[in-house]
C-alpha positions in Angstrom: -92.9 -13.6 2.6 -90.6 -11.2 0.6 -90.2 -12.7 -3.3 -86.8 -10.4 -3.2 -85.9 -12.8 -0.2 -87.1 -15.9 -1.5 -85.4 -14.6 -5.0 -81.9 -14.3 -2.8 -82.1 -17.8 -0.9 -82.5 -19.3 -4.4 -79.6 -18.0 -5.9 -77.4 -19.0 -3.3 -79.1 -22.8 -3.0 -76.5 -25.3 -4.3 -78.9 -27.1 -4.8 -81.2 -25.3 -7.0 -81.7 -25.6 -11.0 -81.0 -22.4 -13.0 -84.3 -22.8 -14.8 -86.2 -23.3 -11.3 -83.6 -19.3 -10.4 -84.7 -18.1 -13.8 -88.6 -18.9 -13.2 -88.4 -16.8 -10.0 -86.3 -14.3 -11.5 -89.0 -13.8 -14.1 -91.7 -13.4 -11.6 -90.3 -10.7 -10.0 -89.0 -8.7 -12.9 -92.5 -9.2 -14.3 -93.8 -8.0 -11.2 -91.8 -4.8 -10.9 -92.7 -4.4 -14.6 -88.8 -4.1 -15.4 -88.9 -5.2 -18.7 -85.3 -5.4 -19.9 -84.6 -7.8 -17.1 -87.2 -9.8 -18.4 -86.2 -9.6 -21.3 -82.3 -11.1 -20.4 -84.3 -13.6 -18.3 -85.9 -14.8 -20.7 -83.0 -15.2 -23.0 -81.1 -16.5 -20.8 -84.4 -19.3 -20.3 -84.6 -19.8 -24.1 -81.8 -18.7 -25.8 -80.8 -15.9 -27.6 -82.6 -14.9 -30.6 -80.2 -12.7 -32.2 -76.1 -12.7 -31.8 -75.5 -9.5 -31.1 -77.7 -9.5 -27.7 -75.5 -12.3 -26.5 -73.4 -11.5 -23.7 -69.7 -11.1 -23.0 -69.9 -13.9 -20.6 -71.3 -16.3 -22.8 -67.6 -16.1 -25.0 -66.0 -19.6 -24.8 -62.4 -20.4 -26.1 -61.4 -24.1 -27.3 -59.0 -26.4 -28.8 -59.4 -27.3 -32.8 -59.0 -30.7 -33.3 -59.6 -33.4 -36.3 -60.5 -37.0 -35.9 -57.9 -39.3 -37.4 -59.7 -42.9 -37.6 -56.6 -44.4 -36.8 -55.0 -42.4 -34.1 -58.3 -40.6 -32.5 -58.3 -36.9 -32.3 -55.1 -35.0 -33.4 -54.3 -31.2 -33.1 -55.9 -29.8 -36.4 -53.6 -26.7 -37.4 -54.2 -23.2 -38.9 -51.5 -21.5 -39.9 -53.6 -18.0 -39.7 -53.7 -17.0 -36.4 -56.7 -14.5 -36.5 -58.6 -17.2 -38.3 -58.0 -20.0 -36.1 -59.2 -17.1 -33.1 -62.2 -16.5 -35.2 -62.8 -20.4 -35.5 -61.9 -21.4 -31.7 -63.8 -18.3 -30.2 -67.9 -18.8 -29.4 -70.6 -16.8 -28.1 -72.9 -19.4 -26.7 -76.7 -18.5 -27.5 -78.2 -21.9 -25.9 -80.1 -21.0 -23.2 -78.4 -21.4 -19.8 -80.7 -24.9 -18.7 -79.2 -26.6 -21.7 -75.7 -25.7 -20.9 -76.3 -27.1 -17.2 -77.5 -30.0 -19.1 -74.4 -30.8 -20.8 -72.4 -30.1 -17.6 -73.9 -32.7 -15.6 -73.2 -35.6 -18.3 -70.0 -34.1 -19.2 -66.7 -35.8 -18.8 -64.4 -32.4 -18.5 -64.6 -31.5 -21.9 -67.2 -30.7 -24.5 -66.8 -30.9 -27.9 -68.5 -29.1 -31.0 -69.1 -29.9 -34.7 -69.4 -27.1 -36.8 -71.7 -26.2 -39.6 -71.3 -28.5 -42.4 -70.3 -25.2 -44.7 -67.7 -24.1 -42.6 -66.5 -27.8 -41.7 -66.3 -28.1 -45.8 -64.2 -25.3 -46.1 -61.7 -26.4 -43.3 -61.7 -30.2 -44.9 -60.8 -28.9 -47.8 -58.0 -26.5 -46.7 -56.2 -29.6 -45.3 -53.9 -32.2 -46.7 -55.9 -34.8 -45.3 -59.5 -34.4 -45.0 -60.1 -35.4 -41.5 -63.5 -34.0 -39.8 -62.9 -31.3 -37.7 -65.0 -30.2 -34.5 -63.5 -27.6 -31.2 -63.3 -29.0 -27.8 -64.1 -26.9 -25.0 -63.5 -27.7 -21.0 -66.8 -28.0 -19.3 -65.6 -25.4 -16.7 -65.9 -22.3 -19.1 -69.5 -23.0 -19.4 -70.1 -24.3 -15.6 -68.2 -20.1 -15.5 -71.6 -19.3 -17.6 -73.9 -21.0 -15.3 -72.5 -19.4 -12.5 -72.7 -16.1 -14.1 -76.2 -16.3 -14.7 -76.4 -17.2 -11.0 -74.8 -14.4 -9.8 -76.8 -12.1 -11.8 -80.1 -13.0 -10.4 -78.1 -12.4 -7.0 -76.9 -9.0 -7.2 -80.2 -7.7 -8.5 -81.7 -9.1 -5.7 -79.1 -7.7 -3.3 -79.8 -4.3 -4.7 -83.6 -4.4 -5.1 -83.1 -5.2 -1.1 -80.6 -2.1 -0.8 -82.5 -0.3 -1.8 -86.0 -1.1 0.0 -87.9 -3.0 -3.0 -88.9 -6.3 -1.0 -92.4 -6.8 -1.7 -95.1 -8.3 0.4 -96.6 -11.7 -0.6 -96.9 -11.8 -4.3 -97.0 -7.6 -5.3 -94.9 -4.7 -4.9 -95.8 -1.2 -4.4 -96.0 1.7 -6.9 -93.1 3.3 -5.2 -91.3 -0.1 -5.2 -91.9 -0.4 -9.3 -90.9 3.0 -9.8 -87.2 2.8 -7.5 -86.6 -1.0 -9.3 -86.4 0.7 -12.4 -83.1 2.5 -11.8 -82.2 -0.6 -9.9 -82.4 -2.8 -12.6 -80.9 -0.5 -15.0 -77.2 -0.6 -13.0 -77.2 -4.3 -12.9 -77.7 -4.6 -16.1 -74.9 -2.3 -17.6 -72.5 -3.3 -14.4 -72.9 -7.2 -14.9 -74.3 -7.9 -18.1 -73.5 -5.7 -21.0 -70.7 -4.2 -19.4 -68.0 -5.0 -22.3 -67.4 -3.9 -25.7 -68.1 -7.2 -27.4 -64.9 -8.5 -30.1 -66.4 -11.7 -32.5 -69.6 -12.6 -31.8 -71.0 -16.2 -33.1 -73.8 -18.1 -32.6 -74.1 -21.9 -32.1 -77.1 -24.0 -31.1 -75.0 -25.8 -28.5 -75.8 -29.9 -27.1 -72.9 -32.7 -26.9 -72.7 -33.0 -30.5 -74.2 -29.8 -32.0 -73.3 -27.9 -34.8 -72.4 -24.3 -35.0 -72.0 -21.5 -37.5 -69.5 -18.9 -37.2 -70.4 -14.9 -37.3 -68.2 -11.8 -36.7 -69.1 -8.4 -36.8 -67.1 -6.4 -40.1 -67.1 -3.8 -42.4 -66.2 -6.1 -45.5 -66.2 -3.8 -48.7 -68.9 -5.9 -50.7 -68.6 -4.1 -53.4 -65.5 -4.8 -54.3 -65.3 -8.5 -53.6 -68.6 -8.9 -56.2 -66.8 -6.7 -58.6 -63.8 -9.7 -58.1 -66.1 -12.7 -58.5 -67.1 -11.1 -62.0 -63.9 -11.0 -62.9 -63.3 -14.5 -61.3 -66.3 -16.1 -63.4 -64.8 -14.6 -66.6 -61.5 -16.0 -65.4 -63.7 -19.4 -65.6 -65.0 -19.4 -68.9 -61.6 -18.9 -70.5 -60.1 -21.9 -68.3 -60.0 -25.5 -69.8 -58.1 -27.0 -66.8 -60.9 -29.1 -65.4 -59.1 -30.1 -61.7 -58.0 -26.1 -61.3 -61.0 -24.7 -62.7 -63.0 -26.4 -60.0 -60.8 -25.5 -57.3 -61.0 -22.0 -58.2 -64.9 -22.4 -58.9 -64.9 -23.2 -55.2 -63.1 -20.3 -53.9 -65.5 -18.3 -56.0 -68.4 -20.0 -54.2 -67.0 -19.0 -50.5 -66.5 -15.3 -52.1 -70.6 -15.5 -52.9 -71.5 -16.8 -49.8 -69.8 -14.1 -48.0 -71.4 -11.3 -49.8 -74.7 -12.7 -49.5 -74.1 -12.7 -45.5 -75.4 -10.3 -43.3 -72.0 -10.7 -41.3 -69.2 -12.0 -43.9 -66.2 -13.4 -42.0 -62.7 -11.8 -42.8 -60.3 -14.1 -42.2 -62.6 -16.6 -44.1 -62.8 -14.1 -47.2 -58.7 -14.1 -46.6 -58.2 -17.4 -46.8 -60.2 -17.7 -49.9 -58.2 -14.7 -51.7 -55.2 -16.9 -50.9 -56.4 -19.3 -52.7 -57.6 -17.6 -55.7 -54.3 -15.6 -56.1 -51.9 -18.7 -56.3 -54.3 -20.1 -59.2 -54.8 -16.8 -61.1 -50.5 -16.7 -60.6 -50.3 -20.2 -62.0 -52.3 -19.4 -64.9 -50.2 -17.9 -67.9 -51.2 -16.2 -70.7 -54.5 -14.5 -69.5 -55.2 -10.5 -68.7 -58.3 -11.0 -66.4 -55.8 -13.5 -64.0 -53.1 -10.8 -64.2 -55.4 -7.9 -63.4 -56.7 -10.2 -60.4 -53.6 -10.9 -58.9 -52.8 -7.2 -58.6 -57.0 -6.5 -57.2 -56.1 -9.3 -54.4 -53.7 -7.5 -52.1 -55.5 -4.4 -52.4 -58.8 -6.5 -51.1 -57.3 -7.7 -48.2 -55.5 -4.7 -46.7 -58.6 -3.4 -46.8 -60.4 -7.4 -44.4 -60.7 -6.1 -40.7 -58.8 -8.7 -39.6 
């Protein structure tokens, strides 16, 4: 019997596990020796190793939300529209089994806790320090699953279209050789078809945690020139309360230079911060020469 068929009655099964449609997949991409559908196969099976590999599809939207021990969860608001994008925006990297996973004990909606550095930072940015996590329906990631699905289905529709069948368990030379180009339009009409926009990564279950990434072009040099200013700012202070609120700030700043993929609006928010301190504090040349480096800085954020 043709794998290509058996590949095609599997992807249309209702029935069937997307780890069971992957397995098969993997045989016959293994098979016709196509190796970069193996390769989404198998990230798709185990989950994506790197973020920028993960697919368009795999972008989920959500509601931010804080849990109020006394009135359950409450809208949790951001008054900085790109940031709250950048923090309600995910590229899921789990691998498509444990999404299916959550779908089939989910009750409509799936909710998210986030790193414990980027849920400290939105704690603190609030009045009241209520624990923040982003709720997601289930249906944008049954949309994944089904993706995935029809995926396996097209490249098996046009592995048939184009003679590639197979007999028992192997495929001709001629077969491998036509599968190649087969593959290859697939792949750029149905997977990496799309220019990209924020890209994060999350280890995704019920109650997982996540850390946010973005692709930028943050000027580092300039922000670690600022936090040298910033911790000579912090040897002159003797305001103990403000001096560790700005020490804080100073801390995000680090962090982001020391990422491989520093966050923007983050960095933003954190220059807020930092500039209605150094404005508050009178008497002192390194605050006043900050205040004027801060706007400079953020024109600059590709936010």
């Amino acid at each position: 019997m043709s794998l290509v068929l058996e590949l095609q009655r599997e992807a249309v099964a209702g029935n069937s596990s997307i780890n069971n449609l992957l397995r098969k997949a993997l045989l016959v991409a293994k098979k016709l020796k196509v190796h970069e559908f193996e390769k989404w196969v198998l990230s798709e099976m185990n989950g994506y190793a790197r973020f920028d590999e993960i697919p368009d599809y795999r972008e989920v939207r959500g509601n931010l939300k804080a849990w109020n021990p006394y009135h359950g969860y409450i809208p949790y608001i951001i008054q900085n529209s790109n940031f709250y994008d950048e923090v309600s925006t995910k590229k899921m990297d789990s691998s498509v089994g444990e999404l299916e996973h959550i779908l089939e004990g989910s009750d409509g909606t799936v909710i998210i806790k986030f790193h414990a550095e980027l849920e400290n930072f939105l704690m603190k940015s609030q009045e009241f320090p209520f624990q923040p996590s982003l709720h997601i329906s289930d249906s944008q990631f049954k949309k994944i699953v089904e993706t995935v699905r029809g995926i396996v289905l097209n490249w098996s529709l046009q592995l048939e279209e184009d003679g590639i069948l197979g007999e028992g368990m192997s495929f001709s030379k001629n077969e491998e050789e036509k599968a190649v180009k087969s593959t290859e339009q697939i792949i750029h009409q149905n997977i990496y078809n799309s220019g990209g926009g924020h890209i994060q990564v999350q280890q995704l279950t019920q109650h997982s945690t996540q850390s946010l990434e973005i692709n930028s072009t943050v000027d580092k040099s300039e922000l670690s020139a600022l936090i040298i200013d910033l911790k000579k700012l912090l040897d002159e202070m003797t305001n103990g309360d403000i001096k560790d609120e700005l020490d804080s700030e100073v801390t995000v700043l680090e962090a982001q230079v020391k990422s491989p993929k520093p966050k923007p609006a983050m960095i933003a928010e954190a220059l807020k911060s930092i500039r209605n301190i150094s404005e508050g504090i009178t008497g002192s040349l390194i605050a006043t020469a900050i205040v004027e480096k801060i706007p400079m800085i953020v024109s600059k954020l590709p936010l």
